[in-house]
C-alpha positions as a Markdown table, in Angstrom:
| # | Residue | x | y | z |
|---|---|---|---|---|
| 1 | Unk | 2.0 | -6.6 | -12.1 |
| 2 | Unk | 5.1 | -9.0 | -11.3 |
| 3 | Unk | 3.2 | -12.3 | -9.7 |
| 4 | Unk | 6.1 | -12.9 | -7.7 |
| 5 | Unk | 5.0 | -10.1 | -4.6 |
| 6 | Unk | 1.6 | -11.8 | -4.1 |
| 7 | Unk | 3.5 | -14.5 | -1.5 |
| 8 | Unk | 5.1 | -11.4 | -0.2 |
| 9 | Unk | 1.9 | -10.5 | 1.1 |
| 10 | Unk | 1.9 | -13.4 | 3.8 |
| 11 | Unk | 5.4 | -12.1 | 5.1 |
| 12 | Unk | 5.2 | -8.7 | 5.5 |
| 13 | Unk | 4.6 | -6.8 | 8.8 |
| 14 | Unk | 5.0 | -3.7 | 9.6 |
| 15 | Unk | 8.3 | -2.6 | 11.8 |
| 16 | Unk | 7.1 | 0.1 | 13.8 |
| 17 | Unk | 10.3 | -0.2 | 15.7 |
| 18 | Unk | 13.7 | -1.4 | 14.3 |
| 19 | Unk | 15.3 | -3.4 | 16.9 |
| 20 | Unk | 17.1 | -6.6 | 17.0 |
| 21 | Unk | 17.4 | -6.8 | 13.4 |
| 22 | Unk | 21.3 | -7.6 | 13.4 |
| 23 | Unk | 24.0 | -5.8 | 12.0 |
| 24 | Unk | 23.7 | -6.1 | 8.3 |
| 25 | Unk | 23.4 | -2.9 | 6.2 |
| 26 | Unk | 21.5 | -2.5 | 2.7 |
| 27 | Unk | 23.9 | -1.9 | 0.2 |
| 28 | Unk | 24.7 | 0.8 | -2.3 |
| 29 | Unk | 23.9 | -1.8 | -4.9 |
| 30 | Unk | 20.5 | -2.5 | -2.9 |
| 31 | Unk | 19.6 | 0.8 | -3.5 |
| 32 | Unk | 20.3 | 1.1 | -6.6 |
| 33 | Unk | 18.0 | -1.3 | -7.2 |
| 34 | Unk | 15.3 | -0.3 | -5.6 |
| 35 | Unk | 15.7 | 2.9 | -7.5 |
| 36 | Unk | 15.5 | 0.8 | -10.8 |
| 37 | Unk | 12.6 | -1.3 | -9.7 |
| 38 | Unk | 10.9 | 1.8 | -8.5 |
| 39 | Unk | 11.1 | 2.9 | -12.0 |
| 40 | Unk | 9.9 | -0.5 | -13.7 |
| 41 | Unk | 6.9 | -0.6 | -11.4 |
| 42 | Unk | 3.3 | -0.5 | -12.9 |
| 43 | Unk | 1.5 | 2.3 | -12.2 |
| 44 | Unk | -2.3 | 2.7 | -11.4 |
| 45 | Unk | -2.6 | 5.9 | -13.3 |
| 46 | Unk | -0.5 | 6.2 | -16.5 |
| 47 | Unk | 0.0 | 10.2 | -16.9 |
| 48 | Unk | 0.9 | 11.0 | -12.8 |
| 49 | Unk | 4.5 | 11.8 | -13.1 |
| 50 | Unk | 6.3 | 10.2 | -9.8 |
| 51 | Unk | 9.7 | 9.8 | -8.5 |
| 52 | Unk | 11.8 | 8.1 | -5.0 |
| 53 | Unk | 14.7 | 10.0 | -2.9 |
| 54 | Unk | 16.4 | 7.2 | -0.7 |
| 55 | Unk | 17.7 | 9.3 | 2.4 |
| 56 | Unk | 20.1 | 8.5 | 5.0 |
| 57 | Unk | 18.0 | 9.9 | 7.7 |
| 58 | Unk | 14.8 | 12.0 | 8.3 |
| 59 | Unk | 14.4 | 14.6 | 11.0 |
| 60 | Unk | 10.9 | 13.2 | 11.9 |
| 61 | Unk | 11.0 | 9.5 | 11.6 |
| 62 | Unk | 13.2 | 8.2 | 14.5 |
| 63 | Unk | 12.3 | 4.5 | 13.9 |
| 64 | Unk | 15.9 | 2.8 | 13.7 |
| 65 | Unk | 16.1 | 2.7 | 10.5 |
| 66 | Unk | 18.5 | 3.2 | 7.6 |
| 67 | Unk | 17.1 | 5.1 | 5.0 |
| 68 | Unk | 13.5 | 6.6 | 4.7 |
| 69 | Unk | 12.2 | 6.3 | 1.0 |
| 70 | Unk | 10.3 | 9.4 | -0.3 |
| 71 | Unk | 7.4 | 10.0 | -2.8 |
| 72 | Unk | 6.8 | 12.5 | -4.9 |
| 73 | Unk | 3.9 | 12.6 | -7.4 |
| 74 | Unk | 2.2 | 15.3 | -9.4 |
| 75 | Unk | -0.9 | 16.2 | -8.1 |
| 76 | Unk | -3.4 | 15.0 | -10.2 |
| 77 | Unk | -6.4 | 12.9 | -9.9 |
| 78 | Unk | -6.3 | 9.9 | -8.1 |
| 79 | Unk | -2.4 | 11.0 | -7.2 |
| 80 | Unk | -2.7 | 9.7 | -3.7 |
| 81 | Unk | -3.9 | 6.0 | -4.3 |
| 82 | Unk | -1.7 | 6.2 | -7.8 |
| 83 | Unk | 1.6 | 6.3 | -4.6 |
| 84 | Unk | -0.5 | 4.1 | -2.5 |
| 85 | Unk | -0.5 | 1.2 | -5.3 |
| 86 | Unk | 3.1 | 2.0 | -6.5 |
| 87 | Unk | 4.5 | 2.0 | -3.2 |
| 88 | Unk | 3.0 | -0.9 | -2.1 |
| 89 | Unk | 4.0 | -2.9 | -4.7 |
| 90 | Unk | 7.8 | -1.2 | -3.8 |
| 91 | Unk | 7.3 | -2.8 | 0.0 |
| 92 | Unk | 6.5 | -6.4 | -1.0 |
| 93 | Unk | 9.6 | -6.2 | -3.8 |
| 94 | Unk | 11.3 | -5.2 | -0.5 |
| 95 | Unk | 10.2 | -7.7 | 1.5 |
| 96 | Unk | 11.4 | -10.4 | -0.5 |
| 97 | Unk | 15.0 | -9.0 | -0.9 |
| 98 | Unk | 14.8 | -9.3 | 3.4 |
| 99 | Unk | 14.2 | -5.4 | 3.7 |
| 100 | Unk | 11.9 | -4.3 | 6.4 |
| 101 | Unk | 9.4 | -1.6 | 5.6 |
| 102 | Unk | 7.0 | 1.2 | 7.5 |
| 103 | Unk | 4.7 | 3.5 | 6.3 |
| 104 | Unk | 4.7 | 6.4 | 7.8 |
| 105 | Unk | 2.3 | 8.7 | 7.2 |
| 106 | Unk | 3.1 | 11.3 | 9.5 |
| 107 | Unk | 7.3 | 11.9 | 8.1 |
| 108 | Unk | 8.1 | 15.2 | 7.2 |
| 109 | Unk | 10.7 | 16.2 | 5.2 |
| 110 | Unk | 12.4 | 19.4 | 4.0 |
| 111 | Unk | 12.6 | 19.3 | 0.9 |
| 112 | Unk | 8.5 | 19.2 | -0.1 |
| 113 | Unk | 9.0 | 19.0 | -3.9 |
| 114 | Unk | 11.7 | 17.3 | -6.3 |
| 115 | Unk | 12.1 | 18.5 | -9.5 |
| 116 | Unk | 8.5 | 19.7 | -9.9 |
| 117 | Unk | 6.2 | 17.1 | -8.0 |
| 118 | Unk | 5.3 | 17.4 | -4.0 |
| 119 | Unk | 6.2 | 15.0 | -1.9 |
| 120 | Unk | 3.4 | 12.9 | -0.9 |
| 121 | Unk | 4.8 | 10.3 | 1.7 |
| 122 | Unk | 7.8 | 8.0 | 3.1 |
| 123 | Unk | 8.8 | 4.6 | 3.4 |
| 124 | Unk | 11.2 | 3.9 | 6.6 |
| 125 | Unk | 13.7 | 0.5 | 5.9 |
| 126 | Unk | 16.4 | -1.4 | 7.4 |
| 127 | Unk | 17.7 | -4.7 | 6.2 |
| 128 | Unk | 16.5 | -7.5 | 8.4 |
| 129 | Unk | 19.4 | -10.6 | 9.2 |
| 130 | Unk | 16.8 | -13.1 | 8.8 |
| 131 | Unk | 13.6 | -13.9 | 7.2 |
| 132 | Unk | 12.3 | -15.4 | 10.3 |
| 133 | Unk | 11.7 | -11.9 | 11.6 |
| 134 | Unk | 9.2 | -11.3 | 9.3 |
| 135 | Unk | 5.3 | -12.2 | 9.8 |
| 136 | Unk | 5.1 | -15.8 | 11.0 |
| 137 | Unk | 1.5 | -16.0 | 10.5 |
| 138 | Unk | -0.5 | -13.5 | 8.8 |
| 139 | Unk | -3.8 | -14.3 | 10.1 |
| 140 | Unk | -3.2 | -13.7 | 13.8 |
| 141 | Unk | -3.2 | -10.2 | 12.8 |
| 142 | Unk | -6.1 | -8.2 | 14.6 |
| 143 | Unk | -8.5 | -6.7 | 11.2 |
| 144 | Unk | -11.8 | -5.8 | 10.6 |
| 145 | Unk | -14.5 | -8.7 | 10.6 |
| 146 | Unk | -15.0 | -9.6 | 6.8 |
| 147 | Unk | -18.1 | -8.6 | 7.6 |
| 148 | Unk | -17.3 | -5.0 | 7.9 |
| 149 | Unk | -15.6 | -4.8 | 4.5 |
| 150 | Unk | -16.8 | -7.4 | 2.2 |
| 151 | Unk | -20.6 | -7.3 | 1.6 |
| 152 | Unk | -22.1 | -10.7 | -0.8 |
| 153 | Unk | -20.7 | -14.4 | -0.9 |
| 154 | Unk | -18.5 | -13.6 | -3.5 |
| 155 | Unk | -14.5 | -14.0 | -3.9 |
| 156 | Unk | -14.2 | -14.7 | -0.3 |
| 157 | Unk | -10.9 | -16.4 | -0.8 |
| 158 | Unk | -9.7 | -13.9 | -1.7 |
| 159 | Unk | -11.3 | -11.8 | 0.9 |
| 160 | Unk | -10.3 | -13.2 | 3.4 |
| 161 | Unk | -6.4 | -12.0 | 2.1 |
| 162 | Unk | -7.0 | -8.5 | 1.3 |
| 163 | Unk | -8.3 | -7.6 | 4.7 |
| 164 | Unk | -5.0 | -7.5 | 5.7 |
| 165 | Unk | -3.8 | -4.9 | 3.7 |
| 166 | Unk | -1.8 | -2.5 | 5.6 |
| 167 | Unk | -3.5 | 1.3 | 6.9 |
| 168 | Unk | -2.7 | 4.0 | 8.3 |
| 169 | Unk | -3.5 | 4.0 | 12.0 |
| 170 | Unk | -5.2 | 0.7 | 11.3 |
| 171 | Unk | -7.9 | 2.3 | 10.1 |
| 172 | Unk | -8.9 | 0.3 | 7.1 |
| 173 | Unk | -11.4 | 2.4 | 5.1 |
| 174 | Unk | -12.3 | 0.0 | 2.6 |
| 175 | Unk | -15.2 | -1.6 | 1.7 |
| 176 | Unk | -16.2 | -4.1 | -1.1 |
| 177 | Unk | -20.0 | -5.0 | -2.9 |
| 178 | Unk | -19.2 | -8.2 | -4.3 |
| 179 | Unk | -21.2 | -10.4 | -6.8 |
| 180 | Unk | -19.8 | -12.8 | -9.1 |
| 181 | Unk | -19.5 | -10.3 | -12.2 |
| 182 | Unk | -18.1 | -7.5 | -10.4 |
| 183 | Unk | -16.6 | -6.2 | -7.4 |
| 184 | Unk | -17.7 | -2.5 | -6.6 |
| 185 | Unk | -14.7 | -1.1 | -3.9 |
| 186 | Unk | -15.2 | 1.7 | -1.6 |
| 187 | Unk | -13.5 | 4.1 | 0.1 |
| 188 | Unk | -15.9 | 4.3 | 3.8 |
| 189 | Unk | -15.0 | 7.4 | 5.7 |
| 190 | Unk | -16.3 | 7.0 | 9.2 |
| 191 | Unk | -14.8 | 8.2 | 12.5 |
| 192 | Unk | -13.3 | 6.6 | 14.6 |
| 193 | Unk | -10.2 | 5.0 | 15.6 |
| 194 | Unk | -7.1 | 7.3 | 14.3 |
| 195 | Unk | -4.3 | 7.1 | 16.3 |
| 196 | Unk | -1.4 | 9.9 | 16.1 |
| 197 | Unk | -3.5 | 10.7 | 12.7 |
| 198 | Unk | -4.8 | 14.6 | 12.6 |
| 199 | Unk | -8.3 | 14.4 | 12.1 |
| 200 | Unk | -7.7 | 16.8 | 8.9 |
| 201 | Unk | -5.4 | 14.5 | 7.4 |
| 202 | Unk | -7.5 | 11.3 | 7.5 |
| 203 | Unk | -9.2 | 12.0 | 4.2 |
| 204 | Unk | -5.4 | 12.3 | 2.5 |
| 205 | Unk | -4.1 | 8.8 | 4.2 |
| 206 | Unk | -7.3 | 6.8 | 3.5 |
| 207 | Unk | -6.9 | 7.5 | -0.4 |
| 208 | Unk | -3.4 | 6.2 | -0.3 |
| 209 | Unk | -4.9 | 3.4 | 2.0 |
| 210 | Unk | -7.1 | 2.6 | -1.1 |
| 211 | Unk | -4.1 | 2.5 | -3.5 |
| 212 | Unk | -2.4 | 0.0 | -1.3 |
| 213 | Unk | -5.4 | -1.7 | -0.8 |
| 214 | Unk | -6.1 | -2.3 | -4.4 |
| 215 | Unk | -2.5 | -3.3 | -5.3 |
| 216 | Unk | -3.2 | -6.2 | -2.8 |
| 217 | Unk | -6.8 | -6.9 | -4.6 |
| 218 | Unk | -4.9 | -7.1 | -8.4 |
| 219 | Unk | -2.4 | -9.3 | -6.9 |
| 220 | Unk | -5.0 | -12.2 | -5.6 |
| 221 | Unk | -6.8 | -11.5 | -8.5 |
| 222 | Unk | -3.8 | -12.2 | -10.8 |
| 223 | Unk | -3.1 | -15.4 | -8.8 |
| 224 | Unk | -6.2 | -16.7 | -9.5 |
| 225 | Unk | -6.3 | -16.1 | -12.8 |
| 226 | Unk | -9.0 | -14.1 | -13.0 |
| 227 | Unk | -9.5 | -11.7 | -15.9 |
| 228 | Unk | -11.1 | -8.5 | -15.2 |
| 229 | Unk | -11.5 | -4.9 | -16.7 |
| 230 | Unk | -11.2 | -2.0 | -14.6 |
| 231 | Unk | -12.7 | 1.2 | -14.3 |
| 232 | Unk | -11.2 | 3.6 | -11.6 |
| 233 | Unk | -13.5 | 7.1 | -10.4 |
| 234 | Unk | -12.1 | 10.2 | -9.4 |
| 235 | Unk | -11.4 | 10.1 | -5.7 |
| 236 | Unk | -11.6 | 13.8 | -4.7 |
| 237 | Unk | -11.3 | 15.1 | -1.2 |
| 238 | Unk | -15.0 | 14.0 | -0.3 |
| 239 | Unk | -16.9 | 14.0 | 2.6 |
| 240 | Unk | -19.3 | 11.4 | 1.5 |
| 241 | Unk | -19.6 | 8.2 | 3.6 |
| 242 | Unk | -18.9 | 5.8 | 1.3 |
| 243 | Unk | -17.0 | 7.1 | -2.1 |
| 244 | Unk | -16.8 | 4.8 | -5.1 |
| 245 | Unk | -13.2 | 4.0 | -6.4 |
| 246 | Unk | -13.3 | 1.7 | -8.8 |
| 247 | Unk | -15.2 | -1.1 | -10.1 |
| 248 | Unk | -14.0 | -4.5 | -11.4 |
| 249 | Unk | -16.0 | -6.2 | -14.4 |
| 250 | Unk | -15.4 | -10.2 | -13.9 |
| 251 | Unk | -14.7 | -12.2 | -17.2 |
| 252 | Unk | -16.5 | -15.4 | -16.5 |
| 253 | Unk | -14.5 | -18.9 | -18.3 |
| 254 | Unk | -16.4 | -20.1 | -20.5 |
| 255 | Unk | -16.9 | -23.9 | -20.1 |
């Protein structure tokens, strides 16, 4: 994964609204690029066939912004979080090119598949006139305790980063057994706070949640150089309270 979007992580924010962003416009070169880096991105899942549509305009996202990005994925397993880690890796890129970004979860489009695969979710963006628009300081955003989704003493550096990992509705359905060999992550299903979210769409959301949530794990992994092997589960449409994702296998240095 391209090192350069972990410090991306402590500018991002989520522009619910675009307003007061200035007058500049993203270019056609822009999104060509964004098309390109779309396409160089690494993927959680090797074989899931994916591909973006950049749109002027949606009929269901009225944000203020310029162009809504859309996903489309074959459905196969772990399709959801596969879009979850690609497109958040997509955001940060944006991010540091002075793009603002939303998730939004709820978008609907017309056209609901693109050459084969079914659309899966959007990304609304504007350019942004100045990076001091951006998140200021990351931590005054209101998470979960790290009590609530990191369980053990373990990695908490790097805890304490990945709670802020973007969700839908805020609802942050992840949760983490750590120890200093591995790092167990789960996706925790509980109800509770969901906003606009329909109660049988939570399930979908929370698995592309994970995908984002992961992306942000591998990235603070990465910048601490720490080696790992990963082994990713099947994450069906479960009711189970807590559903295992994936589990990370620590290489310890050797002195």
């Amino acid at each position: 994964m391209d090192n350069n979007l972990y410090e991306m992580i402590f500018k991002r924010k989520s522009f619910h609204l675009f307003r007061n962003i200035g007058n500049q416009k993203i270019s056609e070169a822009e999104l060509k690029d964004i098309e390109n880096k779309f396409n160089d991105l690494k993927p959680l899942v090797d074989d899931i066939k994916v591909k973006i549509k950049i749109v002027k305009d949606s009929t269901t996202c009225k944000r203020g912004q310029e162009y809504c990005i859309l996903f489309y994925s074959e459905k196969k397993d772990n399709y959801l979080q596969n879009i979850g880690y690609l497109g958040e890796q997509l955001d940060l890129y944006l991010v540091s090119k002075n793009i603002g970004t939303l998730w939004f979860g709820i978008g609907k489009v017309d056209e609901k598949e693109l050459d084969g695969l079914s659309f899966v979710i959007m990304i609304a963006i504007a350019k942004i006139d100045s990076a001091d628009k951006f998140r200021k300081d990351m931590f005054k955003s209101k998470r979960k305790d790290l009590s609530e989704i990191w369980e053990g003493n373990s990695y908490l550096d790097i805890a304490n980063i990945v709670r802020f990992t973007p969700s839908a509705c805020n609802t942050q359905p992840w949760r983490v057994e750590s120890s200093n060999n591995e790092l167990k992550i789960y996706r925790y299903r509980k109800e509770g706070k969901r906003g606009i979210m329909p109660k049988d769409r939570v399930i979908y959301y929370n698995q592309i949640d994970i995908g984002i949530f992961i992306c942000f794990l591998e990235l603070c992994l990465e910048k601490n150089s720490i080696i790992y092997n990963k082994e990713l589960y099947v994450e069906g449409d479960h009711e189970n309270e807590y559903n295992l994702v994936a589990v990370y296998k620590i290489k310890q240095s050797e002195d």
